[in-house]
C-alpha positions, 0 to 999 in steps of 0.5 A: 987253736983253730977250734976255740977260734971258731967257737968264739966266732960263733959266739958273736955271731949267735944273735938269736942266744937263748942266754947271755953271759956277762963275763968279768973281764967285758967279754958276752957269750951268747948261747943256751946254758944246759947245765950248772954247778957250783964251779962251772956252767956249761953253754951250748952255742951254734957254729958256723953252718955254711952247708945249711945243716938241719939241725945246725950243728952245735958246741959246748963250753964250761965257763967258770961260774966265778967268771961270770958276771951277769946272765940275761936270760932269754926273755918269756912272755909266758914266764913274764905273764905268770908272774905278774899273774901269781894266782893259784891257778899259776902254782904248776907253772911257777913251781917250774920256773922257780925248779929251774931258775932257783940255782940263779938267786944270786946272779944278777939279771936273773928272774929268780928272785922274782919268780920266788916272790910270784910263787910265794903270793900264788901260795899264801893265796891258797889260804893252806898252812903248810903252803903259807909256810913254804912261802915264809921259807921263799920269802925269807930266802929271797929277802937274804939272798936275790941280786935285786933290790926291789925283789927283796922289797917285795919279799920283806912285804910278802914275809908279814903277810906269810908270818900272819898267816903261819901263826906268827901274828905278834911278831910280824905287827911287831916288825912292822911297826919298826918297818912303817918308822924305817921304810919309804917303800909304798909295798912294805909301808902299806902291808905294815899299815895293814897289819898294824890296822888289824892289830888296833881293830882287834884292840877296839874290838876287846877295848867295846866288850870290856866297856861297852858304855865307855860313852859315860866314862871318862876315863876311857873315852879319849881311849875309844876314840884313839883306836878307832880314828887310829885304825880307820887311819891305817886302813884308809892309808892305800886308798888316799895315798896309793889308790892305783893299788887296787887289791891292798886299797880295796881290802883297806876300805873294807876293813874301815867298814869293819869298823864303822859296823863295829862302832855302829853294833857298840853305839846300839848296846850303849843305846846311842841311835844317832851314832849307830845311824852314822856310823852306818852310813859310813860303812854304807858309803865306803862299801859303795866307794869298793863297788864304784873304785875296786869292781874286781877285787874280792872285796866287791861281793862283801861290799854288795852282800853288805848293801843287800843286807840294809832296808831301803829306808837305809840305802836311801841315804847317801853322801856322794848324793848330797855332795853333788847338790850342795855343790851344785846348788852352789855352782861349784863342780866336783873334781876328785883329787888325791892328797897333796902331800902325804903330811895330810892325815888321812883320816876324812871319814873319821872327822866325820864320825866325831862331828856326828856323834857330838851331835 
């Protein structure tokens, strides 16, 4: 009795615990957990030492798992810091992490469902098929099974993205147009977006081969435009709406570059030089928005590689340029203010394309 007096002692008295168990019926166990199994977690707590003992002695107790309720583990910055990394670079010291947290999926405070995630991104960052499908199986694993929500928010994200990435393209732009009709969370809405923005490039691009001169038909100019004003839709939609996500806004501004080239690249084979030209310059434009807004994303060197390729003639155009005069000459001042409401379609740069190919 005495014994087990003293142990709980201990446990209060343990302020600097490694871990902290939130038992069912209130009480909190301090201490270092060892060990773990389905029925039982074994946690190592200091006693009281009066003697000054180096090391301080130390004892062990096996609580039931089904008695506890929560853990709080002992905070990192190092594990905090490479999971807000989760680059390639990271994949030793979250493959780690994941080894000896994965046993806590399930226990609410746990990192483990966040730690999956990180491990995921740094896996499908590597652009390697069997990574990508291990990071499918973390993905789903944390989607059906983390205590938290906004971990499987994140997984849900990081599951298309994997999908894609393993082969199962159809599937996932499937799912996400269910997701984007479903969903309010910014992470799932903006990969849904992008997915669905792939899907519809690829359609115009098919749509531009099989009538390249869909100018003078009728029937399929309405077409043409759908596709394409709906693409620069869905790339555009992280940069006017979500800017503060860099990389997702960054690669959404390049993929509307891809299409502006694309229309551009069209708008010479059906002999339309007025068109070609402004098309042009939007992709001249918005690369230069991805050097001006998103200088550290990977999408910065093809924006650069992009501009370098263009004769000077080209390069001397330049919108943001022109804004600034017109708006000077007029004794306005410029001030740069997203949406105000996400009813507002975001689609500014398509307008502009319609009104110069009327001309």
């Amino acid at each position: 009795m005495k014994y087990a007096l003293l142990i709980l002692l201990a446990s209060s008295l343990f302020c600097q615990a490694a871990d902290l168990l939130e038992l069912k019926n209130g009480q909190r166990r301090p201490g270092k957990i060892v060990s773990a199994d389905e029925k039982f977690i074994r946690l190592e707590i200091e006693i009281p030492n009066p003697s000054g003992q180096v090391p301080p002695p130390v004892a062990s107790t096996a609580i039931p798992r089904a008695d506890v309720q929560a853990i709080d583990f002992a905070p990192s910055p190092d594990r905090e810091a490479t999971i807000h990394s989760a680059a390639v670079k990271d994949l030793p010291a979250l493959e780690t992490y994941w080894s000896k947290f994965s046993l806590w999926l399930e226990m609410p405070h746990s990192p483990a469902g966040s730690i999956a995630c990180a491990l995921g991104n740094a896996l499908l960052a590597t652009k390697e098929r069997p990574n990508a499908k291990r990071a499918l199986e973390l993905f789903t694993l944390v989607e059906e099974k983390a205590w938290q929500a906004s971990d499987k928010a994140r997984a849900r994200e990081g599951r298309l993205r994997a999908m894609t990435a393993t082969g199962k393209a159809a599937q996932a732009i499937e799912e996400a147009k269910t997701l984007a009709a479903e969903t309010e969370d910014p992470e799932i809405l903006i990969e849904a977006n992008y997915l669905m923005a792939q899907a519809t490039a690829q359609e115009l691009e098919s749509f531009l081969k099989e009538n390249p001169r869909w100018n003078i038909d009728p029937y399929v100019i309405d077409e043409r435009h759908k596709l394409q004003n709906r693409a620069l839709e869905l790339y555009l939609y992280p940069a006017l709406f979500f800017g503060s996500e860099k990389d997702k806004a960054a690669r959404g501004l390049w993929g509307a570059v891809e299409i502006y080239r694309l229309s551009a690249k069209n708008a010479h084979v059906a002999n339309l030089p007025e068109s070609e030209k402004s098309l042009t310059n939007l992709a001249m434009e918005t690369s230069r928005d991805i050097i001006t807004l998103y200088p550290a994303t990977p999408e910065l060197k093809l924006a650069t590689d992009f501009l370098a390729s263009l004769t000077p003639d080209q390069l001397a155009i330049n919108f943001e340029n022109e804004a600034r005069e017109e708006l000077a000459e007029s004794g306005e001042t410029t001030s740069a203010s997203p949406p105000s409401s996400p009813e507002i379609s975001p689609t500014p740069k398509t307008e502009r394309v319609k009104k110069n190919e009327k001309k």
